[in-house]
BAGUDO-805604 format. One line per field, with one value per residue: residue number from 1; residue in three letters; x, y, z of N, C-alpha, C in turn. Coordinates in steps of 0.2 Angstrom, whole numbers. Atoms other than C-alpha are relative to their C-alpha. Layout:
BEGIN
resi <- (NUM;...)
resn <- (Ala;...)
n_xx <- (X;...)
n_yy <- (Y;...)
n_zz <- (Z;...)
ca_xx <- (X;...)
ca_yy <- (Y;...)
ca_zz <- (Z;...)
c_xx <- (X;...)
c_yy <- (Y;...)
c_zz <- (Z;...)
***
This chain:
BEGIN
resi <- (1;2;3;4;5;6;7;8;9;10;11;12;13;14;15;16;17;18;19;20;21;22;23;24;25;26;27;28;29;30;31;32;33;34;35;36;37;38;39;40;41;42;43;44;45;46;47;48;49;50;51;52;53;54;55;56;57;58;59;60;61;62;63;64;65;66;67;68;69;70;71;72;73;74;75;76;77;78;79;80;81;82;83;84;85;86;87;88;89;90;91;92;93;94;95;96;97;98;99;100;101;102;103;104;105;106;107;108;109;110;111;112;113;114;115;116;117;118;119;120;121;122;123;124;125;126;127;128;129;130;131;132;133;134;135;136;137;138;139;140;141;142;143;144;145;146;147;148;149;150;151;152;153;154;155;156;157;158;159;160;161;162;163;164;165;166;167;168;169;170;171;172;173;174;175;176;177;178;179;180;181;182;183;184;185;186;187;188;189;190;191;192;193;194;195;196;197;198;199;200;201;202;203;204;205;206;207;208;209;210;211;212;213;214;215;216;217;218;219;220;221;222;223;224;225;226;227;228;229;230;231;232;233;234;235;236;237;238;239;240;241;242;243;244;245;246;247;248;249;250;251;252;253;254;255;256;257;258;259;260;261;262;263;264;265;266;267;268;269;270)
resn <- (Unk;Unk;Unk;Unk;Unk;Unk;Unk;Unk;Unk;Unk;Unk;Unk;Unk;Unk;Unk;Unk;Unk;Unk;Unk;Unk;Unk;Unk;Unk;Unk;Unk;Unk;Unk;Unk;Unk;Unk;Unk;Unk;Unk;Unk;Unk;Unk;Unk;Unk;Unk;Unk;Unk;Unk;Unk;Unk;Unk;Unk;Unk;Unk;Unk;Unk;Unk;Unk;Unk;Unk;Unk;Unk;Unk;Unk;Unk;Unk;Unk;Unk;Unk;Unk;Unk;Unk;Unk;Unk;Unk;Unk;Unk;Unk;Unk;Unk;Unk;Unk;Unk;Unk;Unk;Unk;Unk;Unk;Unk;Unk;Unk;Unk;Unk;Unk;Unk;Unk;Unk;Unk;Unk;Unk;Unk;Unk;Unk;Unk;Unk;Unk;Unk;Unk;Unk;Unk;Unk;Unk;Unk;Unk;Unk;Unk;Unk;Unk;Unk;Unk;Unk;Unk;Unk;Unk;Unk;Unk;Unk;Unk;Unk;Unk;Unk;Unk;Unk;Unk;Unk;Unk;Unk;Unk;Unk;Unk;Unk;Unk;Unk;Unk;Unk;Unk;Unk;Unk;Unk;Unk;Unk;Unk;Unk;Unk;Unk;Unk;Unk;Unk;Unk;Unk;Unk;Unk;Unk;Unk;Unk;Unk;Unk;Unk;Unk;Unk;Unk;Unk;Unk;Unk;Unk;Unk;Unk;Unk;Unk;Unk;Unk;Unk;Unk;Unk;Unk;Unk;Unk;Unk;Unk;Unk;Unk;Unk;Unk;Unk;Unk;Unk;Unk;Unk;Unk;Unk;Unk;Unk;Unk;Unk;Unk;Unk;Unk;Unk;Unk;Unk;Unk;Unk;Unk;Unk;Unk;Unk;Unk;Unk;Unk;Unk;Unk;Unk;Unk;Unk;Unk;Unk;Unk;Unk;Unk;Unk;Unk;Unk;Unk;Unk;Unk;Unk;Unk;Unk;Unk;Unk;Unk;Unk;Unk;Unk;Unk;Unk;Unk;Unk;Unk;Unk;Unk;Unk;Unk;Unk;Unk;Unk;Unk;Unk;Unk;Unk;Unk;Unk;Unk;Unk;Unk;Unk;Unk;Unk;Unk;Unk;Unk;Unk;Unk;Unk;Unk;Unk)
n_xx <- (5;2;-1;5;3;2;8;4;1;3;5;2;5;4;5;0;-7;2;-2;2;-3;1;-3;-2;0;-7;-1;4;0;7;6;-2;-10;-6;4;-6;2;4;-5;-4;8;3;-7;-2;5;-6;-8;1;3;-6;-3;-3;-7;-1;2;3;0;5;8;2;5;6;2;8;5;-4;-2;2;-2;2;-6;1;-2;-3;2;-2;1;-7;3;-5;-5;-5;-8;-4;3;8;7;2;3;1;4;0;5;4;7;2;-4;-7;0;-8;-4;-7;-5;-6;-4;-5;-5;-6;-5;-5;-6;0;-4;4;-2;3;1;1;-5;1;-3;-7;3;-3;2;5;0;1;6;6;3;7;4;6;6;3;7;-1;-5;-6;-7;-3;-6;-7;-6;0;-6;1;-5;3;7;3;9;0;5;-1;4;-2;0;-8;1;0;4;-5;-2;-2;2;-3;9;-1;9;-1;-7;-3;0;-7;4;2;6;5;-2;-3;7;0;-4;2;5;0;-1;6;0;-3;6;3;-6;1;6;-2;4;5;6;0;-4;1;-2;3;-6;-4;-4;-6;-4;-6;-5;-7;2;1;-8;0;7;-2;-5;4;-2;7;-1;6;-1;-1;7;1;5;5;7;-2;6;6;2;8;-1;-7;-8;-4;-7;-7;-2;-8;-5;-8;-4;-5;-5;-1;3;8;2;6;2;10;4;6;4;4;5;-1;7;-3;0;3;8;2)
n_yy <- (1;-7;0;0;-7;-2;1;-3;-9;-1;-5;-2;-6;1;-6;-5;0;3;6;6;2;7;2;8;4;2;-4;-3;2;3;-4;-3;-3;-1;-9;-2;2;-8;-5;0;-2;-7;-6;5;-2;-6;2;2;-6;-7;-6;2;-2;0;4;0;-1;4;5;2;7;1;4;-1;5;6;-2;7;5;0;-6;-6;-7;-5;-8;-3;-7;-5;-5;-5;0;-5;2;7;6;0;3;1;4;6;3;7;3;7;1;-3;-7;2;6;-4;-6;-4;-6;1;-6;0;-4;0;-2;-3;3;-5;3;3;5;3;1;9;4;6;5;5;5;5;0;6;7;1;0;4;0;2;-1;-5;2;1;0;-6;4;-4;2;5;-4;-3;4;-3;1;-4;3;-2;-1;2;1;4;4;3;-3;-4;-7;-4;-7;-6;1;-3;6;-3;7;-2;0;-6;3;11;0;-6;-6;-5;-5;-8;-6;4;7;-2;-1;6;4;1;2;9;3;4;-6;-1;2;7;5;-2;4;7;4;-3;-1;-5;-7;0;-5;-6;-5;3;-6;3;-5;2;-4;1;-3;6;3;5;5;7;3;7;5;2;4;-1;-6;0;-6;0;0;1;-5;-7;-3;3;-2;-2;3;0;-2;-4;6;-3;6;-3;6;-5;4;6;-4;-6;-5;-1;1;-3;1;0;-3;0;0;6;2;7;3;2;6;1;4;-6)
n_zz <- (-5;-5;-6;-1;0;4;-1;-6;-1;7;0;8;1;2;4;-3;-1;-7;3;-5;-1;-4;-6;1;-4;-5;-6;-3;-7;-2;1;7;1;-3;0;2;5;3;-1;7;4;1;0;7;3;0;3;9;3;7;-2;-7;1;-3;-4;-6;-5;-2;3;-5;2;-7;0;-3;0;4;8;2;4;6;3;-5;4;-1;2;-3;1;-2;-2;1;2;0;3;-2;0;1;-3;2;-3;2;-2;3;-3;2;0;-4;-2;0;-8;-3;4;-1;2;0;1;4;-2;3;-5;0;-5;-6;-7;-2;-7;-2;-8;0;1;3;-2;1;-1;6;6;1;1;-5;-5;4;5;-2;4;-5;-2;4;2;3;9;2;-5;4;4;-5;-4;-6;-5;-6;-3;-5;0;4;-4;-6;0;-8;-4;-8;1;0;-3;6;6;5;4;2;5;7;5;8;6;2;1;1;4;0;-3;2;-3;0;-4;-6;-4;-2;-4;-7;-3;1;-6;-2;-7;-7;-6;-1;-6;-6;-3;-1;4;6;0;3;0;7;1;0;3;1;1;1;3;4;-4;6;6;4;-2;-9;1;4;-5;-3;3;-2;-5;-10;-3;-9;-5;-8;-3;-7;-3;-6;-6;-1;-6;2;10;6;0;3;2;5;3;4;5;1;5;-1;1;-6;1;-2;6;0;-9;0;-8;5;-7;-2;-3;-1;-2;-6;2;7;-6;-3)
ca_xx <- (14;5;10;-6;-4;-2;-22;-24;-20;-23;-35;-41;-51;-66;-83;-79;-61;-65;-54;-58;-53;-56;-53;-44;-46;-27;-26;-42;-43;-57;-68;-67;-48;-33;-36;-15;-20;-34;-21;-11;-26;-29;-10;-8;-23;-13;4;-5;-13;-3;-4;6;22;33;34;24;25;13;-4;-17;-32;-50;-56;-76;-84;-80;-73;-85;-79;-80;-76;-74;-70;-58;-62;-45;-43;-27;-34;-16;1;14;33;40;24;4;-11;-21;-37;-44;-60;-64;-83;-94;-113;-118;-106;-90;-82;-63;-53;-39;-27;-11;6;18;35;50;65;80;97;97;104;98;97;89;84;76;84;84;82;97;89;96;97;82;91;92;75;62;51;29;15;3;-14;-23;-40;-30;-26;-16;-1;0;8;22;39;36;50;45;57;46;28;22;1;-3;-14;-13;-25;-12;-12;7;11;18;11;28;31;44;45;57;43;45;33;32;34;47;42;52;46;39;27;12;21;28;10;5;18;14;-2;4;3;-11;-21;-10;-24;-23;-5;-9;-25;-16;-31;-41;-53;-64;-54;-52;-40;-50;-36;-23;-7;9;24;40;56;65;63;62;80;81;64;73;88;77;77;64;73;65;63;63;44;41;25;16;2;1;-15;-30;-43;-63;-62;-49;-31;-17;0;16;25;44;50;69;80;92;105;99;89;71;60;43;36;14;2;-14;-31;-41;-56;-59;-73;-68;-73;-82;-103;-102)
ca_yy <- (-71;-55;-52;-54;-36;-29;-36;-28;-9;-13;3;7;23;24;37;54;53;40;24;7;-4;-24;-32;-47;-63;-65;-47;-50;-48;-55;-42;-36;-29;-29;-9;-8;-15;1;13;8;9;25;32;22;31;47;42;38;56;67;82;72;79;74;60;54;61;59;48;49;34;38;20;26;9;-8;-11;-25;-40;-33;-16;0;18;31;50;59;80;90;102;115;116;126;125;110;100;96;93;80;72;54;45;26;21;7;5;11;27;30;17;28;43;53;66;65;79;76;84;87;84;93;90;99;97;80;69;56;54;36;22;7;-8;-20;-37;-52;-53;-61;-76;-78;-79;-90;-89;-89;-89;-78;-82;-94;-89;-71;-72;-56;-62;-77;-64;-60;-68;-63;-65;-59;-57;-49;-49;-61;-64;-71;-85;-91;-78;-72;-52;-43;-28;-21;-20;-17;-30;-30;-42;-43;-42;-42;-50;-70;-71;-59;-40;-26;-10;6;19;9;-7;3;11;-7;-11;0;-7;-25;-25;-36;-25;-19;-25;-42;-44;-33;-44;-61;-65;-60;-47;-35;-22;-12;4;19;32;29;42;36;48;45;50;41;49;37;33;27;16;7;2;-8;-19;-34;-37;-36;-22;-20;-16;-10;-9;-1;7;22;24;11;18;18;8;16;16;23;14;23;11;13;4;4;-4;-18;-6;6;19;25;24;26;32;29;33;26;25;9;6;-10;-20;-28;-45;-54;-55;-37)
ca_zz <- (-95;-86;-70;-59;-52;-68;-70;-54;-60;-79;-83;-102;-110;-107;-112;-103;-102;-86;-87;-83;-73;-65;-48;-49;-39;-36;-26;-16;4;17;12;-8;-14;-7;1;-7;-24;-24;-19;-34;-46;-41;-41;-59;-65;-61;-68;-87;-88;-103;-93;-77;-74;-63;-49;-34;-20;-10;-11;0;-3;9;8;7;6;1;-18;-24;-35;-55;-64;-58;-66;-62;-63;-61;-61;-61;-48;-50;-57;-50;-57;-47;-42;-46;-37;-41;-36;-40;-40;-41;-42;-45;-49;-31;-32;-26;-15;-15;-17;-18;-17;-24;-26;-39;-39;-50;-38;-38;-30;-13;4;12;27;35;54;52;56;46;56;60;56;45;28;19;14;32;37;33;20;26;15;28;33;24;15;10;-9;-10;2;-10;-22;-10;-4;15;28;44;55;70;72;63;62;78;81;100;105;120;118;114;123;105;89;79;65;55;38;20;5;-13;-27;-30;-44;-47;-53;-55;-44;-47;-40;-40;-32;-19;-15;-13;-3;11;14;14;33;43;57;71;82;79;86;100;104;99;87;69;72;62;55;38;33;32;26;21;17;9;6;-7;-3;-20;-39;-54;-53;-37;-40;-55;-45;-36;-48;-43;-25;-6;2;22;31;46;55;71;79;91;99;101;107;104;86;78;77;70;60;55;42;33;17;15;2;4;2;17;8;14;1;7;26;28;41;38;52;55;58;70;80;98;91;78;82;89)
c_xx <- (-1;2;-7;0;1;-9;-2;-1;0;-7;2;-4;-5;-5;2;6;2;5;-1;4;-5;1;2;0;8;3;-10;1;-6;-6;0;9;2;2;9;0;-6;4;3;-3;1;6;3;-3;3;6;-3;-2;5;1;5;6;4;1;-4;3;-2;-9;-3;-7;-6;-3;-10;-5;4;-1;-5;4;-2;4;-1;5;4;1;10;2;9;-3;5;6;4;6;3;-5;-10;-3;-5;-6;-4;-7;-2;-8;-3;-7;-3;1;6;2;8;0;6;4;7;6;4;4;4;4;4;6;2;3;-4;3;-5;2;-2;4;-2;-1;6;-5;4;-1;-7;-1;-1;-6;-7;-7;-10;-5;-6;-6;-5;-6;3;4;4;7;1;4;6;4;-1;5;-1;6;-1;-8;-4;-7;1;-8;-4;-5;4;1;9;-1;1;-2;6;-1;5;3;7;-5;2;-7;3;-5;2;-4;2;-5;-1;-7;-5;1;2;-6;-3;1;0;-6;2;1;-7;-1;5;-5;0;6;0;-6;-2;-4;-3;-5;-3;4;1;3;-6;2;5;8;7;5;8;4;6;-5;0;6;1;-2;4;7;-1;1;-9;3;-3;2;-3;-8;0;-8;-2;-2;3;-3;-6;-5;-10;-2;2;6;4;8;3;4;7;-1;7;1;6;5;0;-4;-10;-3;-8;-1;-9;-2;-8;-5;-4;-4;-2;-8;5;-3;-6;-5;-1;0)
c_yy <- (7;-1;-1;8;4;0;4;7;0;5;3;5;-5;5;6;3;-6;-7;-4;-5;-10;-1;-6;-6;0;8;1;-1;-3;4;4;1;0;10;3;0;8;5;1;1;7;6;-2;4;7;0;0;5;3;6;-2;2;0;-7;-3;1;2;-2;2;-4;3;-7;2;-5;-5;-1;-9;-2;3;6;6;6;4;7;3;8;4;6;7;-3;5;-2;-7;-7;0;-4;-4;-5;-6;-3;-7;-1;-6;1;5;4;0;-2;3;7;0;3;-3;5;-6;4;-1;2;3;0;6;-4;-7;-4;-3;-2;-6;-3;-5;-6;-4;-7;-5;1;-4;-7;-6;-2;-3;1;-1;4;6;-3;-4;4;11;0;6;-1;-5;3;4;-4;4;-4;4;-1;3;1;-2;-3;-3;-7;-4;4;2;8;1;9;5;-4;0;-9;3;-6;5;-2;0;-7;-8;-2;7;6;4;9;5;1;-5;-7;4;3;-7;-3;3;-1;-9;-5;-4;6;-1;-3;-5;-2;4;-3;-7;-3;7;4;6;5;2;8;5;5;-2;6;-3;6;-3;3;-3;3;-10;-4;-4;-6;-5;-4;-3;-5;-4;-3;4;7;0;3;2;4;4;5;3;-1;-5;3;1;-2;2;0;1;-4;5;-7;5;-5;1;-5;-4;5;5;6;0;3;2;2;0;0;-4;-1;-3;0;-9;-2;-4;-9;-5;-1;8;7)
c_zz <- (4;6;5;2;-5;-3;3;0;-9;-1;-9;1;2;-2;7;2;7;-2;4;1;3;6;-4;6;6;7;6;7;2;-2;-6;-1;5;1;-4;-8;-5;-1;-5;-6;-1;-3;-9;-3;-3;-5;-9;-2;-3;2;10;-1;9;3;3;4;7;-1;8;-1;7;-3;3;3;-6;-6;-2;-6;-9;-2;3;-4;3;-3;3;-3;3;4;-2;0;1;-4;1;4;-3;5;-4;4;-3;2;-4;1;-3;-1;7;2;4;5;2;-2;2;-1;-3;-2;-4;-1;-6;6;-2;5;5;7;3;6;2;7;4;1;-1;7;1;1;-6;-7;-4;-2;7;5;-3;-2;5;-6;3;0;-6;-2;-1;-4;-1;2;-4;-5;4;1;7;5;5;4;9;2;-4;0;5;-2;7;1;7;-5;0;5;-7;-7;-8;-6;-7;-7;-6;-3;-6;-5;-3;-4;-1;-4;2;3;-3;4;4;6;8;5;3;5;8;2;2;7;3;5;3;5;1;3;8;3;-1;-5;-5;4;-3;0;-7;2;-1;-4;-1;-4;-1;-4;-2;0;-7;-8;-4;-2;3;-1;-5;-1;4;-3;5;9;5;3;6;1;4;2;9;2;5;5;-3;3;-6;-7;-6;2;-5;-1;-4;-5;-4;-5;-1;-3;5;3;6;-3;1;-7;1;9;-2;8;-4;11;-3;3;5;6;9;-3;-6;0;3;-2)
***
């Protein structure tokens, strides 16, 4: 049986070298796709080209206009190739023209000095922590095991001072990680906005910039288990803001960091 996000980044030739692609039901949000679902599409699209060499390392996604419900093509162009990475840029459109893009670097790594200055959360294990399905009437989160263990959507309508949230996440059912999942997987947060103003209100990624800090090794040591999220906005202010995001492995290795900018509305009607 297909995984449903296989459906979701499933992309064939088509006429001009262009490949095609579907949405699917099971990753759609309140307003077309799941913007994490595109992301992966676009960085997928990348990974099958014959002249791709190398890893990801980082993606950037401009979410132009919303991805309506059907098929949609992607253009992508090896802009340059130096020795150790490529530039690459991506277009996804539709009928009425193009509704994404995006940059991406791909790298061959090499074994050099390293360190990390993040720190992982201290939070329970995921057996530890109880299981939530997320907001009804959003079919993407239904493919997830989601274990919040801080900030989980609000509903009360009282305001929080922070916007942090901090969750275990992997795929229900079981799938085994790579590139594509782990671009995914930094979008898999609800606004920032909504826990700092207690309730749902307009809002929708804009931009979206996710950078890889493991090779393809790494990635297949995942295996198909949870990996740690972390969430939270900087600056509200004038109807945008801004969210730095981590993924780490069970194990303690940082895997991804994202930065993305929010568009949002003060209430629903206005």
């Amino acid at each position: 049986m297909t995984h449903p996000f296989e459906a979701a980044i499933d992309l064939r030739p088509g006429a001009d070298h262009r490949l095609l692609g579907r949405t699917v039901p099971e990753y759609a949000n309140m307003v077309g796709p799941f913007g994490g679902a595109t992301a992966a599409a676009l960085l997928h699209a990348i990974e099958q080209h014959p002249d791709r060499s190398g890893d990801p390392v980082a993606l950037t996604v401009n979410f132009a206009a919303p991805v309506a419900d059907g098929q949609f093509t992607i253009d992508t162009t090896l802009v340059r190739a130096n020795r150790s990475n490529q530039h690459w840029t991506a277009t996804m459109s539709q009928d009425d023209g193009v509704v994404s893009t995006a940059t991406a670097v791909f790298g061959l790594r090499r074994d050099a000095w390293s360190g990390t200055e993040a720190v992982m959360p201290v939070v329970p294990e995921p057996g530890a922590v109880e299981r939530s399905n997320g907001p009804e009437g959003v079919a993407f989160l239904q493919n997830y095991d989601l274990r919040f263990v801080e900030g989980r959507p609000p509903g009360d309508g009282i305001p929080r001072a922070s916007s942090a949230t901090t969750l275990w996440v992997r795929h229900a059912p079981g799938r085994v990680l790579d590139f594509s999942a782990l671009a995914a997987l930094s979008d898999i947060f609800y606004p920032r906005v909504y826990l700092r103003r207690g309730k749902p209100v307009p809002a929708g990624t804009i931009s979206m910039t996710t950078y890889f800090h493991v090779d393809a090794a790494e990635v297949a040591e995942l295996g198909d288990d949870f990996v740690l999220a972390t969430a939270q906005g900087q600056q509200f202010a004038r109807g945008y803001f801004d969210q730095t995001a981590q993924l780490w492995s069970r194990g303690g290795a940082l895997l991804v960091t994202s930065n993305q900018t929010v568009y949002y509305k003060d209430s629903f009607g206005r």
